[in-house]
N, C-alpha and C positions, 0 to 999 in steps of 0.2 A: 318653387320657381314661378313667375309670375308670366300669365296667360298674355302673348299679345293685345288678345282684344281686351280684357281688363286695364291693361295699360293705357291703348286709346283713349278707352273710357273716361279715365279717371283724368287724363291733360284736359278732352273736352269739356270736365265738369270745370276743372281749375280754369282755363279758358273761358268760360263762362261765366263765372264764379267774377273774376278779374274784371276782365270786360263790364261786368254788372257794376262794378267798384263792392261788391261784395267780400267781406270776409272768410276767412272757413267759420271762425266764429257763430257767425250770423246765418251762415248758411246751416250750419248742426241744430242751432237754437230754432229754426224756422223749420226743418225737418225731424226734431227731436232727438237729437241725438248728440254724441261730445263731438269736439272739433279734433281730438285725436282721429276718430273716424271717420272724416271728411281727408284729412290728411292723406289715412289710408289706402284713401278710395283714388285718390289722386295719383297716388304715385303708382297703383296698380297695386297693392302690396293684398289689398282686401275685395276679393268680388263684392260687387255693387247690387242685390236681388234687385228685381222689375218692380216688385213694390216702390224699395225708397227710390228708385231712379227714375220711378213715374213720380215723387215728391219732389224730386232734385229739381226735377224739369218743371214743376209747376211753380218754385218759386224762384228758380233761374226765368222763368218765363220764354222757355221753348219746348216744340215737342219733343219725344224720346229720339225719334231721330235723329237729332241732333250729334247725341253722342256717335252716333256710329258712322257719322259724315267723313266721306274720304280714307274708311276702313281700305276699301277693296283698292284704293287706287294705287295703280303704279308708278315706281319711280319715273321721271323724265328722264331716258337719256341724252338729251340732248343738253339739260342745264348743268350746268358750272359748276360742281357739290362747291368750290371756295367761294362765290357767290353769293351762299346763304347756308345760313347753321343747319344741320341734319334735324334740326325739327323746333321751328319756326314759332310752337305755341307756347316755347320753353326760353323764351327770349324777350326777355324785361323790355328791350328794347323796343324790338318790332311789334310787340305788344301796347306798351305807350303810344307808339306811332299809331298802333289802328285805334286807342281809345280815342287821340286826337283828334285822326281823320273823321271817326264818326262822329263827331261831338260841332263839325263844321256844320253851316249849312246845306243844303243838297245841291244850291246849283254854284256855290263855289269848293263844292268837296269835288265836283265833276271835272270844272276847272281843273283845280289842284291835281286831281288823275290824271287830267289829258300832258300837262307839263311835265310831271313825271315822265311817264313814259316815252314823249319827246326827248327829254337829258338822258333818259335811259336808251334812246335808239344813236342816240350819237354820242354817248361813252365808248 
């Protein structure tokens, strides 16, 4: 049965992984290891030791923290669960959208924020 926080784990890496426009390919070959592995690691299927995930993180280029960002948080109640997919880092979509968004430059990615949530205060 697979460990919550392994599960975390393993979207954060894929999350990051993506985001980087990284492969699992590239990411095994860069960590030494097969991309079946990477795979594993993603889906939660295979704990992750400190070791490789202090590699992961080094050639993801963030700290180990990373992965365990937003472990402990709590549901909103107050948000809309049909508003947005029960988990957000598993969604091709919303994923492209934030490669996009950070791919702008910073002070029309700011813009672009502030309109957003303008259309969004009056939907």
């Amino acid at each position: 049965m697979k460990h919550p926080v392994d599960v975390h784990v393993g979207k954060r890496i894929r999350h990051r992984r993506w985001m980087n426009g990284t492969t699992q390919q590239q990411l095994a070959e860069a960590v030494g290891i097969k991309f079946q592995q990477i795979q594993k690691y993603e889906t939660g299927m295979n704990r992750v030791s400190a070791s490789r995930l202090w590699d992961i993180a080094k050639v993801l280029g963030v700290e180990i923290s990373f992965f365990f960002e937003g472990l402990d948080a709590e549901p909103n109640p107050n948000a809309n669960a049909s508003d947005m997919p029960g988990d957000i880092l598993t969604d091709k979509e919303a994923l492209e959208l934030l490669r996009s968004y950070y791919a702008i430059p910073e002070n029309q990615r700011r813009r672009l924020f502030d309109l957003a949530r303008v259309l969004s205060e009056a939907a």
